[in-house]
C-alpha positions as CSV (number, residue, x, y, z in Angstrom):
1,X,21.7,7.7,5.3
2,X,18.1,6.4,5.1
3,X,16.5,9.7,6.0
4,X,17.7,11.0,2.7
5,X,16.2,8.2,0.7
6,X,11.9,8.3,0.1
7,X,9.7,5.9,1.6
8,X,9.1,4.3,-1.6
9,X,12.9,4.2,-2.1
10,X,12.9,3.0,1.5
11,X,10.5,0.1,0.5
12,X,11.9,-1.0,-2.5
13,X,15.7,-1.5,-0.4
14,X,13.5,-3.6,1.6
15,X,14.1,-1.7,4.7
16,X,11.0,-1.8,6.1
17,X,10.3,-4.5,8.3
18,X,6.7,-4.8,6.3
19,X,8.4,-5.3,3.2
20,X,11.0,-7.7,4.7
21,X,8.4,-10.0,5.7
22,X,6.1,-9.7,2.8
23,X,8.8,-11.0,0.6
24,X,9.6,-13.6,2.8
25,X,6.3,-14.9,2.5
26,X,5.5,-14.7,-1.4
27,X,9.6,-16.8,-1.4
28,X,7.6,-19.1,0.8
29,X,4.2,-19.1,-1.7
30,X,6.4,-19.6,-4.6
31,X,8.3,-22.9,-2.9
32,X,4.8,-24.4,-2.1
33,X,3.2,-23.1,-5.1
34,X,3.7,-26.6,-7.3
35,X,2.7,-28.8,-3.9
36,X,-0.4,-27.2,-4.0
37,X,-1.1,-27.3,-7.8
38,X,-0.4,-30.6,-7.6
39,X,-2.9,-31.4,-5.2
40,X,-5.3,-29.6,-6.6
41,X,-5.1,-30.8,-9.8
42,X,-5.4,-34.8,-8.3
43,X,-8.8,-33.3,-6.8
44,X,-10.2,-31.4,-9.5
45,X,-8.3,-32.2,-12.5
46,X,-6.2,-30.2,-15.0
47,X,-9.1,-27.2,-13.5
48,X,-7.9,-27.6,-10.7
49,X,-4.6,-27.1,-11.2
50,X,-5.2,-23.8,-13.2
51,X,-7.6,-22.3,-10.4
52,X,-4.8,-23.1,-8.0
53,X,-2.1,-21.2,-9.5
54,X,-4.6,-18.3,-9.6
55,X,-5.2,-18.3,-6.4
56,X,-1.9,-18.8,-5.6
57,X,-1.2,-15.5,-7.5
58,X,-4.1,-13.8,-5.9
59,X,-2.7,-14.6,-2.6
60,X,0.9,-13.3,-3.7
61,X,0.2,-10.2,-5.2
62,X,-2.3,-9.4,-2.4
63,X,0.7,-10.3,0.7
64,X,2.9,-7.9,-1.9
65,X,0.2,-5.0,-2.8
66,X,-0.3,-4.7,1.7
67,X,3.2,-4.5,2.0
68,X,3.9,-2.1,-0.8
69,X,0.7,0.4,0.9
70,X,2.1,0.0,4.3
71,X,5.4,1.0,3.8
72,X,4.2,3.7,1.6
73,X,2.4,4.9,4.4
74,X,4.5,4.6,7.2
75,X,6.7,7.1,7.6
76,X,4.4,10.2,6.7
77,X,2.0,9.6,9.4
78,X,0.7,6.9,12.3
79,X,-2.9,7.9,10.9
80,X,-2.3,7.9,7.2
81,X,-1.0,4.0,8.3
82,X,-4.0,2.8,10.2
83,X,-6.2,4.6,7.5
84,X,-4.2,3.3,4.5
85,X,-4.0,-0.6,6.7
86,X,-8.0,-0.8,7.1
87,X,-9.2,0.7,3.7
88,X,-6.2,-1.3,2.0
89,X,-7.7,-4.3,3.1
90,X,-11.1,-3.2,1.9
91,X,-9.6,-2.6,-1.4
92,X,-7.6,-5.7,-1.6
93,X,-10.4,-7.7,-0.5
94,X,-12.3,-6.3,-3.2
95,X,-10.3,-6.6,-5.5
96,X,-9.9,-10.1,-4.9
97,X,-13.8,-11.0,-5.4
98,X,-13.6,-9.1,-8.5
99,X,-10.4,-11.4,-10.2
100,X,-13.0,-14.2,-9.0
101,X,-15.9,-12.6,-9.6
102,X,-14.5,-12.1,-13.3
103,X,-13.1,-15.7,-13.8
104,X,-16.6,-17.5,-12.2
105,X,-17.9,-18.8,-15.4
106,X,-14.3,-19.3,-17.8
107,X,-13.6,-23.1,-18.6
108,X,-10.4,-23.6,-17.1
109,X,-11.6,-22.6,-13.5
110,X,-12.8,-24.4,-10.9
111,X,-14.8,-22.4,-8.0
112,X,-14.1,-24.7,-5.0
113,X,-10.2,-25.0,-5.9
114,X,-9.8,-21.2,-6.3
115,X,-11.7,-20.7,-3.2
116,X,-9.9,-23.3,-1.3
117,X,-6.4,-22.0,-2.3
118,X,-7.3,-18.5,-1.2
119,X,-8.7,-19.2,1.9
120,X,-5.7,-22.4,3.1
121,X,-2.7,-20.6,1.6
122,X,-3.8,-17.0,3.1
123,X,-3.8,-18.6,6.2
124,X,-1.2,-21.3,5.7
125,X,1.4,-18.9,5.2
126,X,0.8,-16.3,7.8
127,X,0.7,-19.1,10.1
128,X,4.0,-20.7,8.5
129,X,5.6,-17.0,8.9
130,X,4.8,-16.6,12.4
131,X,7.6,-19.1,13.4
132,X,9.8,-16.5,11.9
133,X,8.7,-13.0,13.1
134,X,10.3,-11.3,15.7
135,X,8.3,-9.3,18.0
136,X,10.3,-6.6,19.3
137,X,11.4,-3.5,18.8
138,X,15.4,-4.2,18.7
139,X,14.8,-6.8,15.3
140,X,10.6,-5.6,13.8
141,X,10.1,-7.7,10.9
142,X,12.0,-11.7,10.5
143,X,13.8,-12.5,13.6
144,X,17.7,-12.2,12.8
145,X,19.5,-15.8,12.8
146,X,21.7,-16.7,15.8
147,X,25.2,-16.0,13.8
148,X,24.4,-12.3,13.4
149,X,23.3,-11.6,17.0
150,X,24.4,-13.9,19.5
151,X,22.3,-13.9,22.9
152,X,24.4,-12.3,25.8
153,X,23.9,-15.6,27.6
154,X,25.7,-17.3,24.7
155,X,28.6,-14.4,24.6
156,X,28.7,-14.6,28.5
157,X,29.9,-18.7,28.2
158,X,33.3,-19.3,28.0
């Protein structure tokens, strides 16, 4: 059945583990997303607040945009991946400093809270999502829960 359907249709189902994992971390951004306003905005003010929920977008739409490339990518070729994985980053990186680089000098934003938030929530969520991945090849992506696939040392206890 899914080698009728097109990567990007393949991606959209969420079928690819990138994709899987992607949205489990912008669900996780979004649940954070008013701690970290909040925070910001007792630092830096009402400023602070706004330049938080920027970057918090930044952040979101950049975990999304990789995703969306990589599973794009993935079934044509291995090289069209790794090619499409380093020059997205470039791109996303770039496009990144440019949102800041247009929003430097507006009223509402402050620099060290939009920084900040880039830099702690990229990291703070990849590191929160790494609790959850499962690295092998039977379950790529979020590691399945323990009602839908029992250990055998589990099934072998009476």
């Amino acid at each position: 059945m899914n080698e009728k359907l097109s990567p990007l249709a393949l991606a959209s189902a969420g079928q690819a583990p990138e994709v899987t994992v992607s949205r489990d971390i912008i669900r996780r951004g979004l649940i954070i997303a008013p701690l970290i306003m909040v925070i910001a905005g007792v630092i830096w003010g009402l400023t602070g607040a706004w330049s938080a929920g920027l970057g918090l977008a930044l952040v979101l739409m950049n975990f999304g945009l990789a995703a969306a490339l990589i599973s794009w990518a993935a079934p044509i070729s291995l090289a069209l991946m790794m090619g499409v994985t380093l020059f997205g980053f470039l791109l996303r990186l770039g496009l990144i400093s440019l949102a800041v680089f247009l929003v430097r000098d507006v009223s509402w934003v402050s620099l060290p809270a939009l920084g900040i938030t880039i830099i702690v929530t990229h990291l703070g969520l990849l590191f929160w999502e790494m609790r959850f991945i499962a690295a092998s090849l039977a379950f790529p992506g979020l590691r399945p829960n323990a009602q839908e696939y029992p250990s055998s040392s589990a099934a072998e206890t009476p």
